[in-house]
C-alpha positions, 0 to 999 in steps of 0.5 A, a space after each residue: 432454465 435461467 441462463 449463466 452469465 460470465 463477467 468480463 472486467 477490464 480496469 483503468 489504474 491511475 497511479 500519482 508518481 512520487 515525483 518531488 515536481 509535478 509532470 510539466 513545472 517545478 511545482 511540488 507534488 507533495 500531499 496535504 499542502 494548504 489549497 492552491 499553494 502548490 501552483 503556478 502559471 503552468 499547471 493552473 493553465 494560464 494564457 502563454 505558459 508552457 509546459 517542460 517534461 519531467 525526466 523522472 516521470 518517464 523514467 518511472 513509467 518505463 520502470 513499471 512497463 518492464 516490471 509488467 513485461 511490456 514493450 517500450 515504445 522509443 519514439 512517442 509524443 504526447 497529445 492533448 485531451 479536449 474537454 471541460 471540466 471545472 477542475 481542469 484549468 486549461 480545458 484539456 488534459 496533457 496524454 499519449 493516446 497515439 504513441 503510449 510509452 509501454 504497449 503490450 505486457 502482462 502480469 502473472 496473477 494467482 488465485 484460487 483457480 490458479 495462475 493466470 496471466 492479465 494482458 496490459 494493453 497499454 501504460 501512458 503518461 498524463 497529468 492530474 486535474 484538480 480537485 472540487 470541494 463540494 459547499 453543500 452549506 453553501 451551495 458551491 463548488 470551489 477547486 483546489 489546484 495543488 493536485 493539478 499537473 500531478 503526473 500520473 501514469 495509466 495502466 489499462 488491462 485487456 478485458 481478461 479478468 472475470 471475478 472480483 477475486 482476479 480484479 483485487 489480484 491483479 491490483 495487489 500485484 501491480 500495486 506490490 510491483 509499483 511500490 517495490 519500484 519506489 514509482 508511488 506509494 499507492 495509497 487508495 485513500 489518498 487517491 494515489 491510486 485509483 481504478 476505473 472498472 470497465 464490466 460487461 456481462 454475457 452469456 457463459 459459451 458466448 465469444 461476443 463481448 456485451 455492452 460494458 459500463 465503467 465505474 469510475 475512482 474506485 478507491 479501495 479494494 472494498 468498494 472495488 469489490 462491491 461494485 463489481 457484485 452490484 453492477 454484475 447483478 444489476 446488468 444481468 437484471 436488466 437483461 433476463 427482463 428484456 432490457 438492454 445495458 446502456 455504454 455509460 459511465 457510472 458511480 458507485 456508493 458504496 454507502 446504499 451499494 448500488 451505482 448510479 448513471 452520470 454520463 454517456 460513455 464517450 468515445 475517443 473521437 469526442 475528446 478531439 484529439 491532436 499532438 500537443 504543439 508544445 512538447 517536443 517528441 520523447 526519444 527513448 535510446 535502449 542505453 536509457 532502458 538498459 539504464 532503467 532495467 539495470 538499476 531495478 529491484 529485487 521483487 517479491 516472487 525473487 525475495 520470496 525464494 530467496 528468504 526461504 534459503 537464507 532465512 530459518 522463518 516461517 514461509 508465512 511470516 516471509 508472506 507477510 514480510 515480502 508483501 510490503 517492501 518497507 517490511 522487507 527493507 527493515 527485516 533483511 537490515 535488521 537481521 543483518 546488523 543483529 543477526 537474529 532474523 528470527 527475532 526480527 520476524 517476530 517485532 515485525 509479526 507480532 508488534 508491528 502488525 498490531 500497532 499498524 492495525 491499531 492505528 490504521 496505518 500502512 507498512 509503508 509509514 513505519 518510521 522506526 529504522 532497522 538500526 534501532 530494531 535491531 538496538 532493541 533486540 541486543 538489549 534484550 538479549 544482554 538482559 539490559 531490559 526485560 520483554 515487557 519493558 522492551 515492548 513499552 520501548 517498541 511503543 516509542 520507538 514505533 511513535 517517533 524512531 526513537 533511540 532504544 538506548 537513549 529512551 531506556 537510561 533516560 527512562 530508568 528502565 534498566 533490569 535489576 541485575 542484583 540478585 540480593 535486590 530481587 530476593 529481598 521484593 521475593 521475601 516480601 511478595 511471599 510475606 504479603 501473599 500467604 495464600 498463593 503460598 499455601 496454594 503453590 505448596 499444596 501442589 497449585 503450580 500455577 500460583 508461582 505465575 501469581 507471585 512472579 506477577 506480584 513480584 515484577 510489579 514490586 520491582 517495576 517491571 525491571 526484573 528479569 522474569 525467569 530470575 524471579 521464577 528461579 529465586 521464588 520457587 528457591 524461597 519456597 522450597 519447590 
């Protein structure tokens, strides 16, 4: 009878802090910037230069400890992490591996199984390498170094989580929890956040941990996904043929589905470890935490609640909604300003969504303001514009935040408010379309839907629909 065997997952999340500066110079974080433009004598590693703590990436970090109910440690240092790698220019890398900033925390996650809690073992501060450019034309490798000194923060999990489905959980969560804070944008294409996953198998009863392989810079919930499946199978193969799993770490291509073996897995004593003599030890009063704690925001579970007492939505459009703060931020100021909550739910539920898809874009990048939202909204209610042109304007508006207004009397796309002009286009749609006529009198109502069409066309879409339904069927005697 074969054997059940249980997954143990543990994970490793980088998250690049959205800090203008990096973690120890002034140079800038920001992305997509001309190769090693965004560098200096610090976080390219020269000879002398010493680094300076960034306030803000401290802060950030202690911000998401207490969103994760964590501990924060008040007295901390950091260390340096000895090893060589090209895109490493000072030949280590700037941690906390004695003292971390946050230790013991946790996060709720609900799945199909239920709620479940995932222990946080620790949350440290460290920088970003650079990053190779592979020439396989030219059979080198160059690097590029804007991205070195990026701060990141690591968020390592206790080994508690046992399927694919609690792992994308616990991401989804922190993610939301990160994002809400304003602490990173946590774009996974863009490697602002990425995961190491740390996975073992045993026997289903077993209490002993099996040998565990880590897959590194998994940078999309698909991928994660994947490779999870792929090294479940592929250890519990290697071990119902009599094989042992090697500790190693491993990378997954998600192109062939399957992983491959790059090193041996290090241990801790292997990087040498020391305090960096260059920085002087981190002090963190309870006034400062106090600070923090005071000033965070208004998560998802409590907007959630709230939404569903103060706002006539459906609960799943408040899913959608609370699922993404920028969604949340442009839904609460547009309602207020229109006080059409509704009507905001459906721009945001309908149009946005489709535009987002469209153009593979993430909540996060919608550029349009609440203030110009809510503008469209009044000026379909006043009957300045009709639903399809509003939807053109939405366009534009969802392109480049373009004033509604502006864009409408620029466009000539006013209503047609003179009811005279309206019958007249009316008298000449029914002149033109005999037939449909002749249908809709014969008792075919669904040709009234033909001539409105014919009619909103003549009028250039500058006619209000149920006017020209309501003068149509006055014509033709319905």
């Amino acid at each position: 009878m074969a054997r059940e065997y249980e997954t143990v997952i543990g994970l490793e999340v980088h998250v690049e802090l959205a800090t203008k500066t990096k973690i120890f110079c002034g140079c800038s974080t920001k992305f997509g910037g001309e190769v090693n433009t965004h560098t200096c004598p610090v976080c390219t590693g020269m000879p002398g230069s010493l680094p300076v703590l960034n306030k803000q990436v401290v802060e950030c970090a202690i911000a998401v400890g207490l969103a994760t109910n964590c501990e924060i440690t008040r007295y901390g240092k950091f260390d340096r992490k000895n090893y060589f790698y090209p895109d490493n220019p000072q030949n280590y890398q700037i941690s906390q591996l004695y003292l971390p900033i946050c230790r013991n925390g946790y996060v709720e996650i609900e799945t199909e199984n239920g709620s479940k809690k995932v222990g946080i073992h620790e949350i440290h501060m460290e920088e970003d390498a650079g990053k190779l450019i592979h020439d396989e034309w030219g059979q080198v490798s160059l690097v590029d170094y804007n991205r070195s000194g990026v701060p990141l923060i690591e968020i390592v999990s206790e080994p508690d989580m046992r399927s694919a489905e609690e792992v994308i959980a616990y991401l989804e969560k922190l993610r939301m929890f990160i994002q809400y804070l304003g602490a990173s944008d946590c774009k996974l294409q863009e490697g602002s956040m990425r995961a190491d996953v740390n996975l073992s198998v045993r026997p289903v009863g077993s209490t002993e941990f099996g040998t565990r392989t880590e897959m590194k810079n998994l940078n999309s919930f698909t991928s994660i996904t994947h490779a999870i499946e792929s090294e479940r199978e592929r250890q519990i193969d290697i071990i119902e043929a009599g094989g042992s799993v090697v500790q190693e770490t491993r990378r997954f291509d998600d192109s062939k589905g399957e992983s491959y073996a790059m090193r041996s897995k290090e241990d801790a004593q292997d990087y040498r470890y020391f305090p960096d003599p260059d920085l002087v030890p981190l002090k963190v009063s309870e006034e400062w935490i106090e600070k923090i704690r005071s000033a965070q925001p208004e998560f998802r579970d409590a907007k959630v609640k709230r939404y569903k007492e103060e706002y006539a939505i459906p609960e799943y459009d408040i899913g959608i909604i609370t699922a993404s703060k920028r969604m949340a931020d442009i839904f609460e100021e547009a309602s207020a300003i229109c006080g059409q909550p509704k009507k905001v739910s459906n721009w945001l539920m309908v149009e946005t969504l489709r535009l987002l898809k469209e153009k593979s874009m993430d909540p996060e990048d919608i550029v349009y303001s609440p203030a110009h939202l809510a503008k469209l909204i009044e000026l379909v209610d006043k009957k300045v514009i009709n639903s399809s042109v509003a939807k053109e304007v939405f366009e534009q508006m969802f392109a480049d935040d373009t004033d509604p207004e502006e864009y409408v009397n620029s466009h000539g796309l006013k209503q047609e408010t003179d009811s005279g002009a309206i019958e007249a286009i009316c008298r000449q749609v029914i002149e033109e379309n005999p037939k449909s006529v002749e249908d809709f009198r014969a008792g075919k109502d669904k040709a009234i839907g033909f001539l409105v069409g014919q009619t909103m066309k003549a009028a250039k879409g500058k006619a209000d629909p149920g006017t020209v339904n309501e003068i149509l069927r006055k014509l033709l005697g319905g």
